[in-house]
C-alpha positions, 0 to 999 in steps of 0.5 A: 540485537534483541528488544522488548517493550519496556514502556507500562505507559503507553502513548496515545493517537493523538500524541503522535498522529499527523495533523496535515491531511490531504483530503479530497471533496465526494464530488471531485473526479476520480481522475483527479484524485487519482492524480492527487495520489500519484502527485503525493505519493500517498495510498489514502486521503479522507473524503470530507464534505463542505463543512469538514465532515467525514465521509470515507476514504479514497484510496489504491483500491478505490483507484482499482475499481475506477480501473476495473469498471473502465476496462468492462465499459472499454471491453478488455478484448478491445485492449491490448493489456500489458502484461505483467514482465512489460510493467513490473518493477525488476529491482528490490531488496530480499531480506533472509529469514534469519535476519532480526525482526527489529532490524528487520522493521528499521529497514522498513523505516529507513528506506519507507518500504511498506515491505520487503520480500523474503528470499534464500541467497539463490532468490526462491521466493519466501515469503513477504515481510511487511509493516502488516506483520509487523504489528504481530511483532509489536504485539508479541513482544508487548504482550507475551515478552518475547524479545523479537526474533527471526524474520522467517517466523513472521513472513507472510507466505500466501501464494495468492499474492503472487503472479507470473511474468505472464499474468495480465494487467486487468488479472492483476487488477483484479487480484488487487481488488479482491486481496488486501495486498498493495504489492504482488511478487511476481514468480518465475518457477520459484524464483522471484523475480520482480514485483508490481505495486497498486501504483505501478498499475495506475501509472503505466495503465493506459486506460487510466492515463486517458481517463486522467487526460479526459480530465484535464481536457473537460473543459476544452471542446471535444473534437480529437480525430484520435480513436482512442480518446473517443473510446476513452471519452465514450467510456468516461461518460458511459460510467454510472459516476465518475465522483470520488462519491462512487468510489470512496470507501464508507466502511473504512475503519476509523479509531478515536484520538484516545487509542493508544500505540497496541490497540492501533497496531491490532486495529491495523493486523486486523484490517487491510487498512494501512491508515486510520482515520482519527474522528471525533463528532463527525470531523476528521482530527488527524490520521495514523499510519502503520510507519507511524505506530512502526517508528513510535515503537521503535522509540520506546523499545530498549535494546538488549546486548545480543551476541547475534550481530543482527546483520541484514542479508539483502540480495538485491536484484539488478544489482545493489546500486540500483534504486531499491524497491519493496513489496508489502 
């Protein structure tokens, strides 16, 4: 099935932004907002002061270099860092390079991946998929007319996302700090043979899980005869500030409510961001996601009678009734 924009009228940010926002306070712990990810299962939340004003974003990233500033104070030697075949997710969905990029973004869709990767039927490692380039997509075919086309040609191919069974979990960190990647194919010669996502790194970390501990624990007397919550404590208190303030992004794009659908969606191929903001006189209105431009586009995209059946190739790892994951 081919498409194409048929739409002159496009609608704005705010005729289809979410209005319902987890914010967090600059103040609040890094702890604690790292738990208000993982209990919302969200990448990002607003940073707002007192009176509603906005400040900045806290999000997966920001939760990487909570991680990362830890593990120096801890000393990673002192540590025993998983690594990354202990912590991985072994069970995803390939899409083939062939298969319809419309059919291709529903999927995303419908399953809420933030992308897939792109593998032959013996799983050689291709190539990701994902809501990112999928905004060149739109933008293709808003703009040039072209109608789709084929998953391959859009695939992100840089083998600087990708790391090996082997690789640690602080050297994973870091390459989730330095890239703008929320999930890493993990590659076995050429094959793929799983993948690690930002939260997998905040759930399984060890050194995260005591921060979170420490946290709750705040208020309670320390006297634990446990070596590890000592350390962990120690670090806690040793760090130049454990606030969201500390960590937050400032310089996080923002965009006002009178966008409209493609000029988000070059906001977002331009950016690392997968949410924006949505600002006005210093007060946060609402926010849009990349899913959000994704399904508002879908809804104004007119099919067009193709002789392609547009069938998903899906290889699934582990087998095909298992939970099905994806890299973005």
């Amino acid at each position: 099935m081919s498409t194409g924009f048929t739409s002159t009228s496009l609608p704005l940010a705010q005729e289809f932004m979410a209005k319902r926002l987890i914010t967090v306070r600059p103040e609040t712990d890094a702890a604690e907002a790292i738990n208000l990810l993982l209990k919302h299962r969200i990448s990002g939340m607003p940073v707002v002061d007192d009176a509603g004003n906005y400040l900045g974003v806290f999000s997966e990233k920001s939760c990487m270099r909570v991680l990362d500033q830890t593990a120096k104070i801890i000393g990673p030697d002192s540590l025993k860092a998983p690594l990354a075949r202990e912590f991985m997710t072994s069970r995803l969905v390939c899409l083939s390079p062939d298969q319809d990029v419309f059919d291709a973004i529903s999927l995303l869709l419908s399953h809420r991946f933030s992308g897939a990767p792109i593998a032959t039927g013996s799983r050689e490692f291709l190539g990701v998929f994902s809501e990112k380039t999928s905004m060149s997509v739109l933008i293709n075919s808003a703009y040039d007319g072209v109608p789709g086309g084929k998953v391959g040609a859009f695939m992100n191919p840089d083998p600087g996302r990708l790391v090996s069974e082997e690789t640690s979990l602080f050297d994973v960190t870091q390459i989730f700090i330095r890239t703008p990647y929320r999930r890493l194919p993990v590659i076995s010669g050429n094959q793929i043979v799983g993948q690690i996502s930002r939260r997998d790194v905040l759930q399984n970390s060890r050194i995260l899980s005591a921060i979170v501990r420490y946290q709750v624990e705040a208020n309670r007397e320390k006297k634990s005869s446990a070596g590890d919550s000592i350390v962990f404590w120690k670090a806690h208190r040793q760090l130049p500030s454990t606030s969201v303030r500390a960590f937050m992004d400032t310089t996080a794009k923002t965009i006002t409510k009178d966008y409209d659908l493609l000029s988000i969606a070059g906001v977002f191929l331009n950016t690392p961001y997968r949410r924006l903001p949505i600002v006005e006189n210093g007060k946060v209105l609402g926010q849009v996601s990349r899913r959000d431009v994704l399904r508002t586009s879908l809804q104004l995209i007119k099919p067009i009678e193709s002789t392609e059946s547009g069938t998903l190739y899906l290889s699934a790892v582990g087998g095909a009734e298992q939970k099905m994951t994806a890299l973005s």
